[in-house]
C-alpha positions as MATLAB code, in Angstrom:
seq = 'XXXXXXXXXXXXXXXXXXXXXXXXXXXXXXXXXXXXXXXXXXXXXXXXXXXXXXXXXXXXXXXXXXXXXXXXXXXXXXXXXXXXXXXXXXXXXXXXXXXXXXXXXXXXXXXXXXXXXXXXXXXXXXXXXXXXXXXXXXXXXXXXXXXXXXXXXXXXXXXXXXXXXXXXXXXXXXXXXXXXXXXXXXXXXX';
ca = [
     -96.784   20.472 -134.581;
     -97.966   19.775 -131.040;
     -96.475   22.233 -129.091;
     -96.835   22.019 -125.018;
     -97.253   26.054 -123.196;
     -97.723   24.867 -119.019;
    -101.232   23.842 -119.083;
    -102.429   24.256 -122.563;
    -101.335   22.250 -126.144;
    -100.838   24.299 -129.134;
    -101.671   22.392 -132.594;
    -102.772   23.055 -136.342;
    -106.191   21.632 -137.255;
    -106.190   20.502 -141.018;
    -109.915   19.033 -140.660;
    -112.339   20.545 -138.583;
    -114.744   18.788 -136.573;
    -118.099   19.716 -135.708;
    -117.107   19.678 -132.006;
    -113.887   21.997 -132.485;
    -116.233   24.410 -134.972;
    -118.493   24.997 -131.668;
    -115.648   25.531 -129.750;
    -114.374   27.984 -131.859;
    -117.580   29.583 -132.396;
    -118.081   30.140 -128.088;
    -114.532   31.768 -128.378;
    -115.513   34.266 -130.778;
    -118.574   34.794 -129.348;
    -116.639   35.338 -125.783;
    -114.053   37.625 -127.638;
    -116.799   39.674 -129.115;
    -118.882   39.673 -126.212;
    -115.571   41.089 -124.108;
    -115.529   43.810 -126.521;
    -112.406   42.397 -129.150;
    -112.880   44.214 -132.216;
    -112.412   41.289 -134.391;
    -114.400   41.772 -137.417;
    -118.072   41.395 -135.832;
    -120.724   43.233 -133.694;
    -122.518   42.599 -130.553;
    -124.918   40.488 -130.265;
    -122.701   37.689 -132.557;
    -125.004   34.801 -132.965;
    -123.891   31.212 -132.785;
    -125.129   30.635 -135.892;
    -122.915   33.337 -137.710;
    -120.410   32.408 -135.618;
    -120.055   28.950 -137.017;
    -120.559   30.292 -140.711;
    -117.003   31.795 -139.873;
    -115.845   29.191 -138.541;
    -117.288   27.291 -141.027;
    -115.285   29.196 -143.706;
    -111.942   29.301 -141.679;
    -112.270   25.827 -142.044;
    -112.543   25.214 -145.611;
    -109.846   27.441 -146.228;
    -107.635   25.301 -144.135;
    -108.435   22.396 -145.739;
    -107.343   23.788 -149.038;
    -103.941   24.810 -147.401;
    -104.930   28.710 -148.106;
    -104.277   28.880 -144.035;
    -103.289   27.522 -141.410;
    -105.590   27.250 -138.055;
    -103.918   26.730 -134.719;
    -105.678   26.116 -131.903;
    -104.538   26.084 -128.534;
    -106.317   23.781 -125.771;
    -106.470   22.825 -122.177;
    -108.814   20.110 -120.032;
    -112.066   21.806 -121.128;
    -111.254   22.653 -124.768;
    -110.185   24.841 -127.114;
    -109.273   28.580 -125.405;
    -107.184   30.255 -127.762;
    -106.565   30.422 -132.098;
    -104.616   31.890 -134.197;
    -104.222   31.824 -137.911;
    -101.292   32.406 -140.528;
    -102.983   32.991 -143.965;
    -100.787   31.503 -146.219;
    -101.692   31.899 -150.176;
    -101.220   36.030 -151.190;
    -100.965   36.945 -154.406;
     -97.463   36.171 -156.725;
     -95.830   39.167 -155.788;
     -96.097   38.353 -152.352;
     -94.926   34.773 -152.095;
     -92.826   35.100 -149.119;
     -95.530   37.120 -147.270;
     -98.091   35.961 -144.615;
    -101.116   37.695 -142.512;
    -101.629   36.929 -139.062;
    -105.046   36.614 -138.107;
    -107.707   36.421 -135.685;
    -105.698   35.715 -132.600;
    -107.770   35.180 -129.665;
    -107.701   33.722 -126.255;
    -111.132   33.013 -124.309;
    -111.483   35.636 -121.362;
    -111.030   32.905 -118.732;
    -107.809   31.925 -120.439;
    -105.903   35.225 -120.392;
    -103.000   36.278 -118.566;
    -101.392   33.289 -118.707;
     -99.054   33.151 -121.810;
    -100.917   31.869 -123.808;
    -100.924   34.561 -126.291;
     -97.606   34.701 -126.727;
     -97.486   30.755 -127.111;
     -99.476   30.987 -130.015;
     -97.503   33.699 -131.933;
     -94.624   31.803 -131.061;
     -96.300   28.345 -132.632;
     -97.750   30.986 -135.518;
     -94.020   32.464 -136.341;
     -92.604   29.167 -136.306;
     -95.380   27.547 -138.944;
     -94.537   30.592 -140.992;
     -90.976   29.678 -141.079;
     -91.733   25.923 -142.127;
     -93.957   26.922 -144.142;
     -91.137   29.353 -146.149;
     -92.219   32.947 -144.822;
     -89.748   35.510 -144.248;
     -92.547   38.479 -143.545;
     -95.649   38.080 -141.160;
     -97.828   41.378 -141.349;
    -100.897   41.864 -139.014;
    -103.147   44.384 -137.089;
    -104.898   45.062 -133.725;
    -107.121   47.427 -131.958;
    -106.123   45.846 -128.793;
    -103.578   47.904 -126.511;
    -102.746   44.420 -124.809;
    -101.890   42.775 -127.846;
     -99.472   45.764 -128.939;
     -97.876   45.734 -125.878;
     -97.624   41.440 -126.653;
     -96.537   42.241 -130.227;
     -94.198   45.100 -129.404;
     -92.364   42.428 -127.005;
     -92.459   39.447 -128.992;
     -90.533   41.877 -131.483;
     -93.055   42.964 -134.231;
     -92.564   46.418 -135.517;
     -94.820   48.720 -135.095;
     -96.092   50.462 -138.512;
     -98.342   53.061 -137.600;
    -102.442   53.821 -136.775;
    -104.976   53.907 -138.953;
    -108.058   56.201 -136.734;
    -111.836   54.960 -136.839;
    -110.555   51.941 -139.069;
    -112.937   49.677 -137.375;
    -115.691   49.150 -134.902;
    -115.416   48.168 -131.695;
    -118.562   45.200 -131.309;
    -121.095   48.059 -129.314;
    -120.196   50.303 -132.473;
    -118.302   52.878 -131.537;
    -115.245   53.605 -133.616;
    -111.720   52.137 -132.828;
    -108.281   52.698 -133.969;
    -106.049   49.885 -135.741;
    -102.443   49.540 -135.537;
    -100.005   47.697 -138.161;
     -97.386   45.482 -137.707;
     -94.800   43.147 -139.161;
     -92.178   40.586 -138.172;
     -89.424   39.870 -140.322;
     -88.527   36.284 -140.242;
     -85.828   36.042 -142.148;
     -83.164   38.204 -144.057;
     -84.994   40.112 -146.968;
     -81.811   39.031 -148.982;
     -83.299   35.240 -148.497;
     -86.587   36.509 -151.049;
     -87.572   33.857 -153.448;
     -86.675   35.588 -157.390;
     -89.990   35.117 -159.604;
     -89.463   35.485 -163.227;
     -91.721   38.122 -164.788;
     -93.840   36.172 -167.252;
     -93.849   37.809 -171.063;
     -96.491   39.392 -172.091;
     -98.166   38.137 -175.043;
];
């Protein structure tokens, strides 16, 4: 799913190389070191950094997620990922995740390119809800205008990576009518 944003390509990485793990790794590490609370505190090594990544990646390869990445002439800039298996009440349900854009990168639409490219996987992929949560007033404002809803705040839910205690906000995206909703049959109990 190539997709082309100005100067950047948007794709989904099914195998991982080692190159594209350190790339992805020295975008987390930027992100973290720019203060993006995204799971991890300052100083993030390169080491745990790939572990992550590492992880990420195996996950994708079992089609539990799917990564995006999107690139320009020097690499990798900006991910985003759409994680894909939730549990059997929830099969027409998907988290987005860990969207970040290098610091050099920003400003230049490539955020919204990738939850564009993200929304759109979602929909192949049979998704009709996309759920997901920030501490970053930027990305609200880029959620709030992409047309995510706004659920509420959760104070102190996280840490910011020097510590200090940050808020997180919910969202969600519907995709597609709630009347479209696969039907599971309820298994019998034995």
């Amino acid at each position: 799913m190539p997709a082309e944003s100005s100067a950047h390509t948007i794709r989904r990485l099914e195998v991982v190389t080692d190159s594209q793990l350190q790339s992805l790794a020295g975008l987390l590490i930027d992100c973290v070191e720019g203060g993006a609370s995204v799971s991890f505190v300052h100083p993030l090594s390169a080491a745990r950094a790939l572990a992550f990544w590492r992880g990420v990646a195996d996950s994708a390869a079992r089609g539990e997620r799917a990564l995006l990445v999107a690139e320009d002439a020097a690499g990798i800039v900006g991910t985003v990922q759409v994680v894909l298996d939730q549990p059997e009440n929830q099969p027409h349900r998907a988290d987005v995740a860990k969207m970040l854009v290098h610091r050099r990168a920003r400003r230049r639409g490539l955020g919204e390119a990738l939850m564009q490219a993200a929304e759109q996987l979602a929909r192949e992929c049979g998704k009709t809800l996309l759920v997901l949560d920030t501490a970053s007033d930027d990305a609200e404002r880029l959620y709030a205008r992409l047309g995510w809803q706004r659920c509420g705040v959760i104070p102190g839910y996280a840490l910011f990576p020097n510590g200090e205690p940050c808020d997180t906000t919910y969202f969600y995206r519907v995709l597609a009518s709630q009347d479209n909703l696969p039907h599971v049959e309820a298994q019998p109990l034995d």
